[in-house]
Every structure is written in C-alpha cells, then in structure tokens.
LUMTI-646919 format. One record per residue (C-alpha): z, x, y; residue in three letters. Coordinates in steps of 0.2 Angstrom, whole numbers, plus 5000, padded with zeros to 4 digits. Layout:
<sites>
ZXYALA ...
</sites>
This chain:
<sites>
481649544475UNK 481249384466UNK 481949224475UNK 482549134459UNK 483749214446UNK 482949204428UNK 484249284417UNK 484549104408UNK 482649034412UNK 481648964397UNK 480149094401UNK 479049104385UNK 478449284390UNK 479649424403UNK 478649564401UNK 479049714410UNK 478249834419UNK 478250024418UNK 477350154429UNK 475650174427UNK 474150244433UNK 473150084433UNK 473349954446UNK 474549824442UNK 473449684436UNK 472649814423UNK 474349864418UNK 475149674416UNK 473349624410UNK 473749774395UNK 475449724390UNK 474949544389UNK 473649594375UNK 474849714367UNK 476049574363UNK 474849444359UNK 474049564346UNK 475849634338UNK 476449434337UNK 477649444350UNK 476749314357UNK 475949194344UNK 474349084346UNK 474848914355UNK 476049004365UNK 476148914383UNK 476549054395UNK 477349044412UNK 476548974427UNK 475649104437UNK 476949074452UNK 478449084442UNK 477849244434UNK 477349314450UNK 479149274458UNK 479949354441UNK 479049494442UNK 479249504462UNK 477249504462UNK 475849434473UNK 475149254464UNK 473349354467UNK 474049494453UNK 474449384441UNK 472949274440UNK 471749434439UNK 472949494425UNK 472449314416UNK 470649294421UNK 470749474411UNK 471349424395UNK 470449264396UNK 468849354398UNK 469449444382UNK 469649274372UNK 471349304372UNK 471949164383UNK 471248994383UNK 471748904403UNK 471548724406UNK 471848634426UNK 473448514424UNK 473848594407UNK 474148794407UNK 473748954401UNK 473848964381UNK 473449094369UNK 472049064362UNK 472148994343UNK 471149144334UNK 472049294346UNK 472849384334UNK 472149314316UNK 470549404322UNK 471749574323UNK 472349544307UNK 470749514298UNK 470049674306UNK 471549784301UNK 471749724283UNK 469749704278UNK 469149864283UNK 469449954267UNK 468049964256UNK 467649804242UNK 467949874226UNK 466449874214UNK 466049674209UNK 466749604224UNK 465849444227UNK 465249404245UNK 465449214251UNK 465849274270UNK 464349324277UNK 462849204279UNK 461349284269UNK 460049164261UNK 459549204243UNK 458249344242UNK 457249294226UNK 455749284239UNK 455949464245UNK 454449524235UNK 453349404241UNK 453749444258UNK 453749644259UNK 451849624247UNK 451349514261UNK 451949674275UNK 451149804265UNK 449549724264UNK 449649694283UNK 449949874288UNK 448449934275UNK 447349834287UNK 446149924299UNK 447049964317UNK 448749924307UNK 449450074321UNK 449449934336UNK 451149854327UNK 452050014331UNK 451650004350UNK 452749904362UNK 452449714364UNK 452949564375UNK 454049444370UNK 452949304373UNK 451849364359UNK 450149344358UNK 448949164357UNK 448949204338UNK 450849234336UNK 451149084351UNK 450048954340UNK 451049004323UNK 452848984332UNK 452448824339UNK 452048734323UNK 453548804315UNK 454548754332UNK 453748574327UNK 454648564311UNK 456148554318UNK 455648424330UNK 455548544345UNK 453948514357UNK 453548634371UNK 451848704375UNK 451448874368UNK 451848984387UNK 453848914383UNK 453949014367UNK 455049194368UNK 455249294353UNK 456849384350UNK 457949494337UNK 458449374331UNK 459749214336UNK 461249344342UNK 460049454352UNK 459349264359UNK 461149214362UNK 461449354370UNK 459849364382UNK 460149154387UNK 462149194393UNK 461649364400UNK 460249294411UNK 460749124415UNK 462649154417UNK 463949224425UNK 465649304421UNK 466949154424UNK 465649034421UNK 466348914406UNK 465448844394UNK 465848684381UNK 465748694363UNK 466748634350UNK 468348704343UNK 467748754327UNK 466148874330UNK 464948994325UNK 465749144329UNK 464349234334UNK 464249144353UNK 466349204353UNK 465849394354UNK 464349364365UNK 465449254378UNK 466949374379UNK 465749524380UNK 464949464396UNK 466549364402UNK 466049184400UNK 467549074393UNK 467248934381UNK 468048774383UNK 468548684368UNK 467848534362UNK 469048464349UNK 468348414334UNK 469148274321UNK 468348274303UNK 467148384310UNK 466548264325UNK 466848224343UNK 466148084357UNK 465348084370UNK 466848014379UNK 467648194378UNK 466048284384UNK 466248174400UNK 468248204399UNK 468148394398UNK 466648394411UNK 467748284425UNK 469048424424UNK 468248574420UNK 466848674430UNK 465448664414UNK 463848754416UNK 463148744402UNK 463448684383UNK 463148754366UNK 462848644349UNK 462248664331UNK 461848484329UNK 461148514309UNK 462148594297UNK 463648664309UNK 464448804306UNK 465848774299UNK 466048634296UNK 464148564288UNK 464248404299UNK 462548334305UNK 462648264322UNK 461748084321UNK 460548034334UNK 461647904344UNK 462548074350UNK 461048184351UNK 460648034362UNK 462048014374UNK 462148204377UNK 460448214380UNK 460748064394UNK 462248134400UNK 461348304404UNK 460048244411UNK 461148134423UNK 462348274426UNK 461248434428UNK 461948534411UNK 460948634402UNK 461048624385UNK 460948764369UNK 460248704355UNK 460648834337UNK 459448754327UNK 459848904316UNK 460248784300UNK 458848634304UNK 457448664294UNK 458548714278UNK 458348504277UNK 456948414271UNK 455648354283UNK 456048164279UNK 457848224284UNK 457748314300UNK 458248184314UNK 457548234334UNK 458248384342UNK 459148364358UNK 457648464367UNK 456448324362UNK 457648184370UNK 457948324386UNK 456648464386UNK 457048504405UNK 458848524402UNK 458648624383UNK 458348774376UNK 458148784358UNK 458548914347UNK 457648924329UNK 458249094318UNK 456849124303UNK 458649244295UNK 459049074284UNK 457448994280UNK 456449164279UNK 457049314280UNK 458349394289UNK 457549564288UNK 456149504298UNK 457549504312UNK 456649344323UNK 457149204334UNK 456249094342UNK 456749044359UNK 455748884366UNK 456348874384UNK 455948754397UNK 454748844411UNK 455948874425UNK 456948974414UNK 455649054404UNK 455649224418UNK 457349254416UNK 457649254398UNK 455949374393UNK 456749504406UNK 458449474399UNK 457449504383UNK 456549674388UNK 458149744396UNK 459149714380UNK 458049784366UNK 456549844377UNK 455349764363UNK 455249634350UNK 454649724335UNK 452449684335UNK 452549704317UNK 453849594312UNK 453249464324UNK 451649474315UNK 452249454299UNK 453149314304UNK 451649244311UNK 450649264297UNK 451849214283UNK 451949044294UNK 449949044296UNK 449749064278UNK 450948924271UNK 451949074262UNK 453449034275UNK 453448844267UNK 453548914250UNK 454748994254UNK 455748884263UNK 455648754249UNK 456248874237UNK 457548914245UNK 458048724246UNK 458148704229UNK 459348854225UNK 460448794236UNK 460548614229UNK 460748694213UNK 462248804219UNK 463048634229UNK 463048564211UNK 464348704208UNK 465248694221UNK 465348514221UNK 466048534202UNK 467048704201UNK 468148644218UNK 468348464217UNK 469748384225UNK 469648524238UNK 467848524245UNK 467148414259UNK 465548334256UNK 464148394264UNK 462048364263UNK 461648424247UNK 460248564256UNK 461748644266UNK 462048814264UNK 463948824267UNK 465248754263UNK 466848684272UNK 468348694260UNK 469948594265UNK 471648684258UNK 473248624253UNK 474748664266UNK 475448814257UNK 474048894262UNK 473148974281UNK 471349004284UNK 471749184285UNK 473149184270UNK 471949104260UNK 470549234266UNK 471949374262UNK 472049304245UNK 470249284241UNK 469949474246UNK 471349504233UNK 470449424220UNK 468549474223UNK 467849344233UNK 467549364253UNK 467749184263UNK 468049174280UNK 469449084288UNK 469248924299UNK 470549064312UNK 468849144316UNK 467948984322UNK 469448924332UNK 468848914353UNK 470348904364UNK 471948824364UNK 471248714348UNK 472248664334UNK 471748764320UNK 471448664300UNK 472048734286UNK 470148754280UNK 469048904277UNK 467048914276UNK 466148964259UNK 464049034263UNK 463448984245UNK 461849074247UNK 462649234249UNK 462949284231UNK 461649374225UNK 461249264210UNK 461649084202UNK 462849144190UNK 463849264202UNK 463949104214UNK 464849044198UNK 465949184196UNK 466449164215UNK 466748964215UNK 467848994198UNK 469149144206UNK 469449004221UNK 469948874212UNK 471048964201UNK 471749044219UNK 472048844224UNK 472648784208UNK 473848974205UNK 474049044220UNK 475749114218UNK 474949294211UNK 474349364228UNK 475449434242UNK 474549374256UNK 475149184253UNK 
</sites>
C-alpha cells in the first residue's frame, strides 16, 4: 500500500488503474493519453513526479517512467531535468484539428494551409518530361537507380546545391523523395529512439511526425519575435543530452524570420567545438534573390552539416526530389537508409530535375515564381494590416499575429467556417513551449492572384467581425 495518504494531496493527475491484459506500463501509458486527448488533462499541465505517482499508485518508480518515456515518444509529453514532465503544448489541439477538419471542403473553399507553390509553370515542366521520355532508350528511367545518381545528375545538383551556398564535392550528394522522405532517412539512420534533438518551439511540423514515429523527442528552443541566441543553445545543451539540432535558417516556417549570419556563425563554432551535428532545411532558401542569400551553416561547418534542399517550392513539388548534401562519414548510412525506405529514387524524376537545372528552365522558373509571390505580399501586406508581421518580400508564407479573443486553433476553426484553410501556430508548437496567439498563411497555395485575394479579404473580415463563427 502506498506510504503516504493522498486523499487531500494537490496531485494534478490520480489516474486509476483497472485490469488489463497489457502490462502495467502500457496500460498507465494508455490512460495517460486518453485524458490528455479528452482535456482532462490540458496542455501545460505539470504532472506528478514519477516517485510520488509511483507511491500513489503502489507501483515500482521503473513502471512509471516507461509509461512516460511512452507518451513522450508519442509527443505527448514534453520532460525537462530540474523542471518536470509537462504536456506537451500541441497535445490535444492536433486531436482537435483532426476531428473537426476531416469532412470534406465545400466547393470554393480556398486553401492557405498547405504549402504548394504557384503552378503557372506546370506546362513548361511536363512539355520538358514528355520530350525526355520520346527520346531513344527513354525505358532506362523506369528501372531502379541509386540514390547517388549519376555524374550527369551529381554535376546538375551541385550547381543548384551552390546557389544556396552549399559546397560539397559531387560523391556528398543523395537524392531523395523529397525533404520528409530526406528527414525521415537522416533521423532513421543517425538516430536512436530517446535520443533528443534541439529545435525551436515553433516548427515545421513535418520533423514532429517523423520524430514521434521513430521515438526521437525534440527539445524546445524557445523563440521570442521569432528568434533565439546562442546563449540558449549552450543553455539547453549543458542540461540536456543533445545529439543533434534541426534549423531552417531562411524563411522559417512559421514564423518567415531569416537567421542573420552572426548566428549562423556562432552555431557553426559552437558545433564544431561541441561535436553536434547539424540539419540544415534549406527548403525556403533559394525562394530569395541571389544578392540576398546569406552562407549556410554547412559552408561555416561542412563536417558537422547536413543540408537539405527541396525543389517542391522553387520547382515542382510533383517532381517529388530533395537533395541531400552530406558530409562523407555519414554519406553510407543515409543512401541505405534511403534504399530501405523507398527502395528507389525515381530515375525519371531525377532526370528531369537534372535537366530542367542543366538547361536554365529551373531558373526561369524560379524567378517566376519569385515575382508572384512579391505581387501576392503586396496583398497581404495591404488586405491584413495591423495584423500581419513583416517579413522579406519573396517569402512564401505569412505569419499572422491575432488579437486575444482569438487561439491559433479557434481562429483556424473559424477560417474553415468561412472558406479559407490556415493552420494554427498549435501545430508548430515543440514541448512544453508557450504557444502565441498567431497562425501561419502559405500565400502561394491559392491557385491564382485573385483567389489569394478572395482568401486575404474573408480573414480580415474574420479579425475585424469575428463574432459570426462558433468556433471563437
């Protein structure tokens, strides 16, 4: 029996246990999730510590803590030493989305969620495929292929790689399906379940789903106006055990802030000093002007990078291709990682992608694409004054800031309501972080000029008129 009585104790959570055919950890694991997704445990929530649970529950302290390293594998948790177990800020929001948006958009329903770039190029690009497979031996792109790629494909990757101000020799290039299939390949080969990985608080959700499939927990690098220091990398490092740590230093997603090069500095020299490896999305980078783009980390720490380039935003996100520029000791593992995940990078997509970048269709296109998200910023920059934050005028999202009566997810709810799909800063949150009122608008998404219009001109009248919508 427990030693202590807790009938009056300020325990946050007293679950209690019924018989079960799983082992007790699975079973406290279970109802631990159960109540954080009903709300009867709320995001923030500081739970008991491990030994007082254990001795409430007349349990070993070895039970509890499996039950916890379960749900934090899940994201459901967020653990810090000398603070406590939390849950995690985006625990149940995430349910909520899921349960409410899966019906089906009604006709019109303008999308502002997703990232896709524009697709006025699209004819350009599939003209340029069709004339590739009319070509002699056109079969040999419907075989298997490496993910190295060949000489040709190597070359054409490089000096795309190079625009970015990424330089590796031509035997550290990986292809991939695309920058989640990358992501994917990078944690699966070079990490291990419980290993913890820094990132800040607000981001791309995308690494969120990869870490919490293969048990990997990120660690929360708080974020204020959409920045940190390096004095709270080396903070969070003392602390915690940190093996490696994840960035988008151009364009991040969410929040559009541009990491300046005295940073991309410092965490270049604090890696190198400290043995971390680095991710580096460059998934937004070469969305800026070539005047614009400042050095990538992997320039000032190529033994210590590996950099991460999507064509989905600056060409085409059918064409499904990442490229991965690795340094050489890790190169092995990441191309097996790669063939036991997808087998094959597909040889006719690489091709194309090759080509389009041999033949200086890939810059057209990327230039294009530039200007039509300058001309949608205008819009943006006009229709939601007051609301909006400023951002690079060639940046495809948009982070908008929302007055207190609204959530991220209340306000998502009510975009839904009225046509227009954003998604709420709750789906960005990492941790135990403190989430803004704020949600995250893709500008490029709409499938023309004036239906970005349309989009921009239902959210302000939900900012300004909100009280019509039942989700506020």
């Amino acid at each position: 029996m427990p030693v202590n009585s807790f009938d009056d104790y300020p325990m946050s959570w007293k679950p209690k246990l019924t018989k079960s055919n799983k082992p007790i950890y699975q079973a406290l694991a279970y109802q631990l999730e159960s109540d954080i997704k009903s709300g009867a445990l709320l995001p923030g929530t500081m739970l008991p510590p491990q030994r007082e649970l254990a001795d409430y529950l007349d349990l070993n302290l070895s039970t509890i803590s499996r039950a916890f390293k379960l749900c934090e594998q899940k994201g459901l948790l967020s653990a810090s030493i000398g603070r406590g177990t939390f849950v995690s800020s985006d625990a149940r929001s995430n349910s909520i989305l899921l349960n409410v948006l899966n019906d089906t958009p009604s006709e019109g329903f303008i999308e502002m969620g997703a990232i896709l770039p524009t697709l006025e190029e699209g004819d350009m690009i599939t003209s340029f495929m069709q004339t590739i497979l009319k070509e002699p031996g056109s079969y040999q792109y419907l075989n298997y292929s490496s993910p190295m790629g060949s000489p040709f494909q190597q070359e054409a990757a490089n000096h795309w790689l190079q625009k970015g101000h990424c330089f590796v020799s031509k035997q550290q290039i990986l292809f991939s399906n695309g920058s989640q299939n990358a992501l994917c390949c990078i944690l699966a080969s070079l990490f291990q379940t419980g290993d913890k990985i820094l990132t800040t608080s607000l981001v791309y959700s995308g690494i969120k789903t990869v870490a919490t499939m293969l048990g990997i927990q990120l660690v929360a690098l708080p974020l204020k106006n959409g920045r940190f220091t390096i004095e709270q990398v080396q903070t969070i490092c003392k602390t915690e055990n940190i093996k490696g740590l994840y960035l988008i230093p151009d364009f991040h997603n969410p929040t559009t802030v541009t990491m300046p090069l005295s940073l991309r500095k410092e965490i270049a020299a604090f890696a190198i000093s400290n043995h971390l490896l680095i991710l580096e999305d460059a998934i937004n980078t070469l969305l800026k002007t070539d005047a614009a783009i400042l050095p990538s980390i992997q320039s000032l720490a190529p033994e210590n990078t590996i950099y991460i380039m999507s064509l989905s935003k600056t060409i085409s996100p059918g064409l499904r291709m990442a490229l991965i520029a690795s340094p050489q000791a890790y190169i092995k593992k990441i191309a097996v990682a790669i063939y036991n995940n997808t087998i094959s990078v597909s040889p006719l997509m690489v091709e194309c992608a090759a080509r389009l970048i041999q033949s200086g269709l890939a810059e057209q296109i990327r230039c294009h694409r530039r200007l039509e998200i300058q001309k949608r910023n205008e819009l943006a920059d006009s229709l939601l004054a007051g609301f909006i934050s400023p951002c690079e005028a060639e940046c495809n999202l948009r982070y908008l800031q929302l007055p207190d009566y609204f959530t991220g997810t209340s306000f998502e709810l009510c975009a839904r309501q009225a046509g227009v799909q954003v998604y709420a800063a709750e789906r960005f949150a990492v941790g135990n972080c403190s989430v803004p009122k704020a949600v995250r608008i893709a500008i490029t998404s709409p499938a023309s000029t004036n239906e970005c219009n349309e989009g921009l001109i239902k959210l302000r009248s939900l900012l300004i008129n909100p009280h019509d919508f039942t989700y506020l």
